[in-house]
MARKOLMI-981867 format. One record per residue: residue number from 1; z, x, y of N, C-alpha, C in turn. Coordinates in steps of 0.02 Angstrom, whole numbers, plus 50000, padded with zeros to 5 digits. Layout:
BEGIN
NUM_Z_X_Y_Z_X_Y_Z_X_Y
...
This chain:
BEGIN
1_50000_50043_49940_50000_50000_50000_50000_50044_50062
2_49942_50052_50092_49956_50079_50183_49967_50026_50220
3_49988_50061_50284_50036_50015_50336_49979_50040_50401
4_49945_49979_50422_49909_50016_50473_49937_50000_50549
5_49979_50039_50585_50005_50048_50644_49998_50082_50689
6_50020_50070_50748_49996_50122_50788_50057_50132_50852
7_50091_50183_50875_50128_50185_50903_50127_50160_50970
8_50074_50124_51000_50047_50093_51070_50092_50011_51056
9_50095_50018_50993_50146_49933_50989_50193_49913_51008
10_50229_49961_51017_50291_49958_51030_50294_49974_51113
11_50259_49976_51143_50235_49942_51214_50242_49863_51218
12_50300_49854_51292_50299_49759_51316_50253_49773_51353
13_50184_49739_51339_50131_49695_51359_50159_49623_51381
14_50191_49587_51361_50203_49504_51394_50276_49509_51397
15_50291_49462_51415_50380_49437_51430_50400_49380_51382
16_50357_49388_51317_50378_49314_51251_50378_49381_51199
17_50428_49342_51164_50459_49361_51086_50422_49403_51067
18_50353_49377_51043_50321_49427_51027_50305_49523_51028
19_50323_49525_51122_50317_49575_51136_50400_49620_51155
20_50421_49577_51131_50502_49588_51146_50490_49680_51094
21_50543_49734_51149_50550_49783_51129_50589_49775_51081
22_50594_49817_51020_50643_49828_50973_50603_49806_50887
23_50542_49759_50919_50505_49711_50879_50489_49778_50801
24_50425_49789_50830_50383_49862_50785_50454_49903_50783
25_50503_49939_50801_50545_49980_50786_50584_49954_50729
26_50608_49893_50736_50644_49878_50669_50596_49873_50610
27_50535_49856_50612_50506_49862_50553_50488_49925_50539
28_50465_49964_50583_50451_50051_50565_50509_50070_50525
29_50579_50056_50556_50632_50098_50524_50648_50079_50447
30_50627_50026_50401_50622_49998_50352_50569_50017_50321
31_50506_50039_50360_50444_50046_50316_50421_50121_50307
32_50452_50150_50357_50438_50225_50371_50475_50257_50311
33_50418_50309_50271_50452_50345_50227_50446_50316_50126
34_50414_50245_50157_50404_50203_50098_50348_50206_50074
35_50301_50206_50156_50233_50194_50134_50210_50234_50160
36_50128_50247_50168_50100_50285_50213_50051_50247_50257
37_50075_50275_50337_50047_50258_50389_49995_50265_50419
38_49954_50229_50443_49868_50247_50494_49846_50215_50518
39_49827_50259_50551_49826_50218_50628_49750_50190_50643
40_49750_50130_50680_49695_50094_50694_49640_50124_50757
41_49581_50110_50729_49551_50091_50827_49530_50048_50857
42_49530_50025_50910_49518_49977_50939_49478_49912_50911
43_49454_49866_50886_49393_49813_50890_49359_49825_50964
44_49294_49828_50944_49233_49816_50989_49218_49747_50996
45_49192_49742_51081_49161_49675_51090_49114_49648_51029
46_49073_49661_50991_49044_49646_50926_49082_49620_50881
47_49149_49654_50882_49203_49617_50820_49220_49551_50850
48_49243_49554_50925_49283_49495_50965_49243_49449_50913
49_49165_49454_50932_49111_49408_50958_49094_49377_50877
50_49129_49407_50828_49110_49367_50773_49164_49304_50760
51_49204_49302_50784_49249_49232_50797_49278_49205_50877
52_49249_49247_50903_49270_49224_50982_49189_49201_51017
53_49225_49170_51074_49162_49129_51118_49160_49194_51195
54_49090_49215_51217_49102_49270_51271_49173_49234_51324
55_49156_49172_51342_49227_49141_51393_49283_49177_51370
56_49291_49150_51305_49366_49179_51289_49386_49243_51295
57_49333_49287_51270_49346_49355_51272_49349_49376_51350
58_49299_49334_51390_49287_49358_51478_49368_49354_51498
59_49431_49271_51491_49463_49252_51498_49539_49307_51480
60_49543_49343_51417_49557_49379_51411_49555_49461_51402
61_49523_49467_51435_49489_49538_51472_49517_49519_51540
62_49541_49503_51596_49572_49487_51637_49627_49508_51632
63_49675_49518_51572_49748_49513_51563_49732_49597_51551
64_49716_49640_51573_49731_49703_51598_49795_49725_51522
65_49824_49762_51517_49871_49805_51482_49863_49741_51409
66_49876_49693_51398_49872_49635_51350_49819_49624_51329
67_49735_49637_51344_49701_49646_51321_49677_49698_51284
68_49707_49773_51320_49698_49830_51274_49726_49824_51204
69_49803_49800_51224_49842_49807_51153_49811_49759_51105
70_49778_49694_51142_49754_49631_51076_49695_49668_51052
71_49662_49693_51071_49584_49748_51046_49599_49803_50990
72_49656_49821_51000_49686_49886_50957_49734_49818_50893
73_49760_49770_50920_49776_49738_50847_49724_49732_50813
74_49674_49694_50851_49617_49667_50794_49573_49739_50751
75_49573_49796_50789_49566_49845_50749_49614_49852_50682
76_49679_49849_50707_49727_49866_50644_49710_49810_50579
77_49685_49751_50622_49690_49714_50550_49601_49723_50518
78_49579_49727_50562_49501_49763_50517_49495_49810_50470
79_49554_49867_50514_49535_49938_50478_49598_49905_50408
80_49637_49860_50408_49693_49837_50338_49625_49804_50281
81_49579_49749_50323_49539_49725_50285_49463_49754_50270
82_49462_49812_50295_49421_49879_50248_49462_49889_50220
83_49503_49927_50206_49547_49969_50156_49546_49905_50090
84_49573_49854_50085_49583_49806_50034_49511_49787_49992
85_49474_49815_50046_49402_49775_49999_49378_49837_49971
86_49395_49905_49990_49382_49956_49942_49455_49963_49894
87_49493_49928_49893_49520_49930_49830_49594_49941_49829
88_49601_49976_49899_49662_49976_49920_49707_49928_49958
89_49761_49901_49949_49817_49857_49977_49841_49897_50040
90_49828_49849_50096_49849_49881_50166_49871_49807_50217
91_49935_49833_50242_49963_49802_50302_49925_49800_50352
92_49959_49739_50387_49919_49785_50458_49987_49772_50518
93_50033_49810_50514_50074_49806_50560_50081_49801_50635
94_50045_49748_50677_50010_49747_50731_50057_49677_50763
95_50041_49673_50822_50061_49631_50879_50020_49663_50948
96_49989_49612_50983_49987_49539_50986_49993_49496_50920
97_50005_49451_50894_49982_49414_50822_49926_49372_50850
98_49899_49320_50806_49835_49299_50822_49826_49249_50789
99_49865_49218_50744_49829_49145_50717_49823_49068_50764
100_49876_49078_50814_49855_49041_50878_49770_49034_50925
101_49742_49091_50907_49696_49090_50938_49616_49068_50923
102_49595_49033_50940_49526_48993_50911_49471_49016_50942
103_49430_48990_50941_49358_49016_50961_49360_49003_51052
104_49391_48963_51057_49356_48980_51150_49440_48966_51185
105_49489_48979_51158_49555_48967_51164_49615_48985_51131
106_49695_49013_51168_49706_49021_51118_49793_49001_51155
107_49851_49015_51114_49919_48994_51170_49952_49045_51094
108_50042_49024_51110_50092_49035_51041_50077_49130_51045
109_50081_49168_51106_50080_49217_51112_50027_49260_51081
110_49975_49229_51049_49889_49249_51018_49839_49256_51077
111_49806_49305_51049_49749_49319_51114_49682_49314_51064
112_49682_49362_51034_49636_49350_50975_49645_49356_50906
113_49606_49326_50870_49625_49300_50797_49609_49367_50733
114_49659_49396_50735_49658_49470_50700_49639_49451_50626
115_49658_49395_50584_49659_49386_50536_49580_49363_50509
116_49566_49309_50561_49477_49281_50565_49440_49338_50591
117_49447_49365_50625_49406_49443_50648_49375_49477_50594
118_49431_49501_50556_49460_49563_50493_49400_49526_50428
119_49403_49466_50447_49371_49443_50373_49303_49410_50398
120_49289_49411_50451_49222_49392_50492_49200_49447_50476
121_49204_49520_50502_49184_49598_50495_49170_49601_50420
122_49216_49581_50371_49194_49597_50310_49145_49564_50293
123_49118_49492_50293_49056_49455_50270_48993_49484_50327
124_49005_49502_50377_48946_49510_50426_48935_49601_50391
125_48972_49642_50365_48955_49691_50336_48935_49692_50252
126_48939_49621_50233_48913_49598_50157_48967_49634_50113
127_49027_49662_50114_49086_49671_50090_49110_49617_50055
128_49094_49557_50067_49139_49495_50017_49085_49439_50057
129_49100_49388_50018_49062_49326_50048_49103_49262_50052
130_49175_49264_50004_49212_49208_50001_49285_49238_50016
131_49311_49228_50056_49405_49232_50061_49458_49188_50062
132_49506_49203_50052_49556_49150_50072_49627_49161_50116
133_49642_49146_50151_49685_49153_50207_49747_49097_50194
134_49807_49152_50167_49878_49115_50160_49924_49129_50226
135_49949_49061_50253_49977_49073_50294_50039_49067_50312
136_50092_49131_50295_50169_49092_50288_50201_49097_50334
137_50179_49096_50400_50199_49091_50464_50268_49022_50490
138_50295_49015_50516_50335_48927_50527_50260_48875_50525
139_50230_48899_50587_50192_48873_50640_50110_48868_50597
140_50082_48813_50601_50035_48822_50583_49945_48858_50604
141_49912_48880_50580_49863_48923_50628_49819_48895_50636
142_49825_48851_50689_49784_48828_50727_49716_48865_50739
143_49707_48912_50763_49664_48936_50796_49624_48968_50732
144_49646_48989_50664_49613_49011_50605_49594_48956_50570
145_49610_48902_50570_49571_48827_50542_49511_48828_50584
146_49520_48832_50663_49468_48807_50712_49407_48850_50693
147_49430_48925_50668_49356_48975_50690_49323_48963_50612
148_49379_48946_50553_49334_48934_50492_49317_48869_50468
149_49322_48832_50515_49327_48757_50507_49241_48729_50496
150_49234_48710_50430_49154_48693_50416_49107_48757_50384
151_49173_48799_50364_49139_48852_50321_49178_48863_50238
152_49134_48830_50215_49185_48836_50133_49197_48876_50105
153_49167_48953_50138_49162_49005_50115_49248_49045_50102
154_49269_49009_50163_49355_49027_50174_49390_48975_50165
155_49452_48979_50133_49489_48935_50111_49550_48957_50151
156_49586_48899_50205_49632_48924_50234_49705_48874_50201
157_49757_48914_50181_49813_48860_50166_49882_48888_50203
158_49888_48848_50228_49971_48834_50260_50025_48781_50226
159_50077_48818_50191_50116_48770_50169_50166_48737_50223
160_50165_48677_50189_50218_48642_50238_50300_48600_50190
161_50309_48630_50180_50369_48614_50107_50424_48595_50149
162_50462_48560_50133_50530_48548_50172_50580_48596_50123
163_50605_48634_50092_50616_48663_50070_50614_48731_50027
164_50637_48799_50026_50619_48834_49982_50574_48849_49915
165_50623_48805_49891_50571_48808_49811_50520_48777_49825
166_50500_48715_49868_50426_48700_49864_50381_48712_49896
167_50414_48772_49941_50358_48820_49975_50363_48865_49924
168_50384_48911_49888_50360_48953_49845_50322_48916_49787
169_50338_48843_49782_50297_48861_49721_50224_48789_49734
170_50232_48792_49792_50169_48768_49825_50103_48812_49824
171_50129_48860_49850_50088_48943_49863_50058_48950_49800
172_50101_48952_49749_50092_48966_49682_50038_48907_49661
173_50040_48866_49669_49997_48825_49643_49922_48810_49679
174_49932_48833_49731_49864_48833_49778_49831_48905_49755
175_49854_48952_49749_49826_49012_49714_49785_48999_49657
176_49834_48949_49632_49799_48941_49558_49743_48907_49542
177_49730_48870_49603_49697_48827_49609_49605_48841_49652
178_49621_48899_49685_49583_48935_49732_49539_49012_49693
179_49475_49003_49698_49438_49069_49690_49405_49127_49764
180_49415_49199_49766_49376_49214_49801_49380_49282_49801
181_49357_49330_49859_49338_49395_49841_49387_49432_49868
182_49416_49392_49909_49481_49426_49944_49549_49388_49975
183_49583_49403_49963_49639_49347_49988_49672_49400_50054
184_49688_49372_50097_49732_49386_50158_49780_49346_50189
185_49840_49400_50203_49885_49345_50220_49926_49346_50280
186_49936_49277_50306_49956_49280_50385_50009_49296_50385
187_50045_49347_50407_50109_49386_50391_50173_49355_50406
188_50192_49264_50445_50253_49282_50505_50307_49263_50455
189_50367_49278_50486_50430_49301_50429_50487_49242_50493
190_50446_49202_50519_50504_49160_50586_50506_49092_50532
191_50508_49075_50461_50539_49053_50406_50580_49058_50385
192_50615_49126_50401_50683_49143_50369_50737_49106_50379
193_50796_49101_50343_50851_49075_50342_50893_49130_50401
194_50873_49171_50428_50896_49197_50511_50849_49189_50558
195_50806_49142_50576_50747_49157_50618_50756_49086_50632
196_50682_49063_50647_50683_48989_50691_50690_48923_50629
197_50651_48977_50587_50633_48906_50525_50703_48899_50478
198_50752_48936_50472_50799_48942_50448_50794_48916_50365
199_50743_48932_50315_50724_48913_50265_50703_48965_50204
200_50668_49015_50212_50665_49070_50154_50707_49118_50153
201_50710_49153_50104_50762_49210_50091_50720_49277_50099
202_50739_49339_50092_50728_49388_50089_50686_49398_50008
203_50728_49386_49982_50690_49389_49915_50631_49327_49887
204_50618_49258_49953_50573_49240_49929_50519_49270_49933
205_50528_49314_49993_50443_49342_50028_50424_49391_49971
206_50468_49439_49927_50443_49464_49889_50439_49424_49843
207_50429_49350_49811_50404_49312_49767_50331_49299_49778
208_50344_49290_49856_50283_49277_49864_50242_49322_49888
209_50245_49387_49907_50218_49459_49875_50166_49442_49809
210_50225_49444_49751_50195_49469_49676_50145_49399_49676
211_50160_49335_49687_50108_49297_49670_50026_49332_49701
212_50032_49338_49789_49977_49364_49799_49947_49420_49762
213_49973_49482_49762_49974_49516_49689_49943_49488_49635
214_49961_49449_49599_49944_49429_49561_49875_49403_49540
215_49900_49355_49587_49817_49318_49624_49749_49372_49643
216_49782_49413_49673_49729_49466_49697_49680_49508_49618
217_49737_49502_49569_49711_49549_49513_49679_49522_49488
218_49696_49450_49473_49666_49386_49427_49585_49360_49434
219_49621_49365_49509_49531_49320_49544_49478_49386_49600
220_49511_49446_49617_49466_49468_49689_49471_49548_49655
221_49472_49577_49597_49482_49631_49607_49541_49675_49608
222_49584_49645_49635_49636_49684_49673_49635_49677_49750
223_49571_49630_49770_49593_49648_49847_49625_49602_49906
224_49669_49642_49943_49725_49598_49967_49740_49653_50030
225_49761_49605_50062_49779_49625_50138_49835_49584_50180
226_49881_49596_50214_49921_49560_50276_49920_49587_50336
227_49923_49523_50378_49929_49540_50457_49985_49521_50466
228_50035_49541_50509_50099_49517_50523_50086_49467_50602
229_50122_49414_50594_50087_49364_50643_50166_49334_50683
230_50215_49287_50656_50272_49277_50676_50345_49320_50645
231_50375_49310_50671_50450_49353_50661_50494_49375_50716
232_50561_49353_50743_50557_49354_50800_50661_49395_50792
233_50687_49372_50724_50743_49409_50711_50755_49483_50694
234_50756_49519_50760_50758_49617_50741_50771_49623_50677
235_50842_49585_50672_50904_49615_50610_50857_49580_50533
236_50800_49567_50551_50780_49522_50465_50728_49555_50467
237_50679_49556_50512_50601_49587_50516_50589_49620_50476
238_50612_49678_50467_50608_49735_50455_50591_49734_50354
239_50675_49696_50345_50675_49702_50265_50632_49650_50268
240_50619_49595_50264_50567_49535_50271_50509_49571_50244
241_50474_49607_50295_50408_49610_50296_50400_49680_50231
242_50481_49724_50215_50467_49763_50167_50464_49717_50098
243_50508_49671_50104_50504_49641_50041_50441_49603_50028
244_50412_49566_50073_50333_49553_50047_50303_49604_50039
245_50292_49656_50046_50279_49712_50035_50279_49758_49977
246_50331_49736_49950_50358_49758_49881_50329_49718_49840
247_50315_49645_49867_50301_49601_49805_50231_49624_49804
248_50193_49620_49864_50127_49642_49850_50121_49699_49827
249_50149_49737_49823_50143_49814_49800_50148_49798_49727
């Protein structure tokens, strides 16, 4: 598993959660030493432009320091979803997050859609032709329904369980149920039983790790990727995002 990061993250770009200092440091200090790290480059206007509308991108190109850093996420999660389609399992440890953001719009602290980007780049480079996008964020991704919305090629699922066990074993059953060449997954950890959603454990995310895992070996190869999208508790982040991590590993 690589961790693709970049030390420009841990820069406040906005004044919301998201960009709250301390964010990337608590997960570095959990991941550093586990895995190995590398660093992204930027997305090019060409990448924006395979799920964004020019407005949107004009609209955010305006936001000066917040546009650099959203250009360098959507790199991190490109250069995570190369690595997975040659065979290797890669993070993409990045902020801005991005499943808020749709084709000519975006809010929920998203500028652009790192996750629809990452897997736009892979079919426009003939790397895969079918994916699927799990999203265990609280919040649902709006803006990643909107850009694949009327393309069957991607299968997007967001569970909505009122409880633990039937979000894990919801996941589990939509996997089972789903074929494709690559699975990716929307990283946010603001589910936890310390965070907003006050509902998964530490050890579900690595359940739901090994299923993707699993899933990945069964149906794509092996290939598998995460973007980290919500998470907003320092003191959980960190092991959170190692323990999905572990499961996928």
């Amino acid at each position: 598993m690589k961790i693709v990061y970049h030390q420009q993250f841990t820069e406040v770009y906005e004044s919301d959660p998201a960009a709250a200092r301390g964010r990337m440091e608590s997960a570095c200090q959990e991941l550093t030493g586990r895995f190995e790290f590398i660093e992204p480059a930027p997305a090019t206007i060409e990448d924006l432009r395979l799920a964004h509308s020019d407005s949107h991108i004009r609209d955010i190109q305006r936001m000066g320091l917040t546009y650099d850093m959203a250009l360098l996420a959507a790199g991190g999660a490109i250069k995570s979803a190369q690595l997975a389609a040659g065979g290797e399992p890669a993070f993409a440890l990045i902020r801005p997050p991005g499943h808020h953001a749709g084709r000519d719009s975006c809010w929920g602290f998203c500028f652009f859609n790192n996750v629809a980007i990452a897997i736009a780049r892979l079919m426009e480079e003939g790397k895969v032709e079918t994916a699927l996008v799990l999203d265990i964020d609280l919040h649902f991704g709006d803006g990643t329904a909107d850009i694949f919305g009327g393309r069957p090629q991607v299968a997007y699922f967001h569970p909505e369980a009122r409880n633990r066990e039937q979000f894990v074993h919801d996941v589990g059953l939509f996997l089972d149920q789903h074929q494709s060449e690559i699975i990716a997954v929307s990283a946010g950890f603001d589910r936890h039983e310390a965070d907003w959603g006050r509902m998964l454990t530490t050890d579900d995310y690595a359940t739901i790790g090994g299923l993707v895992k699993g899933y990945a070996q069964r149906a794509c190869q092996g290939r598998r990727f995460g973007v980290l999208e919500g998470g907003y508790n320092h003191q959980v982040l960190g092991m959170n995002i190692k323990s999905l991590l572990d499961g996928m590993s």
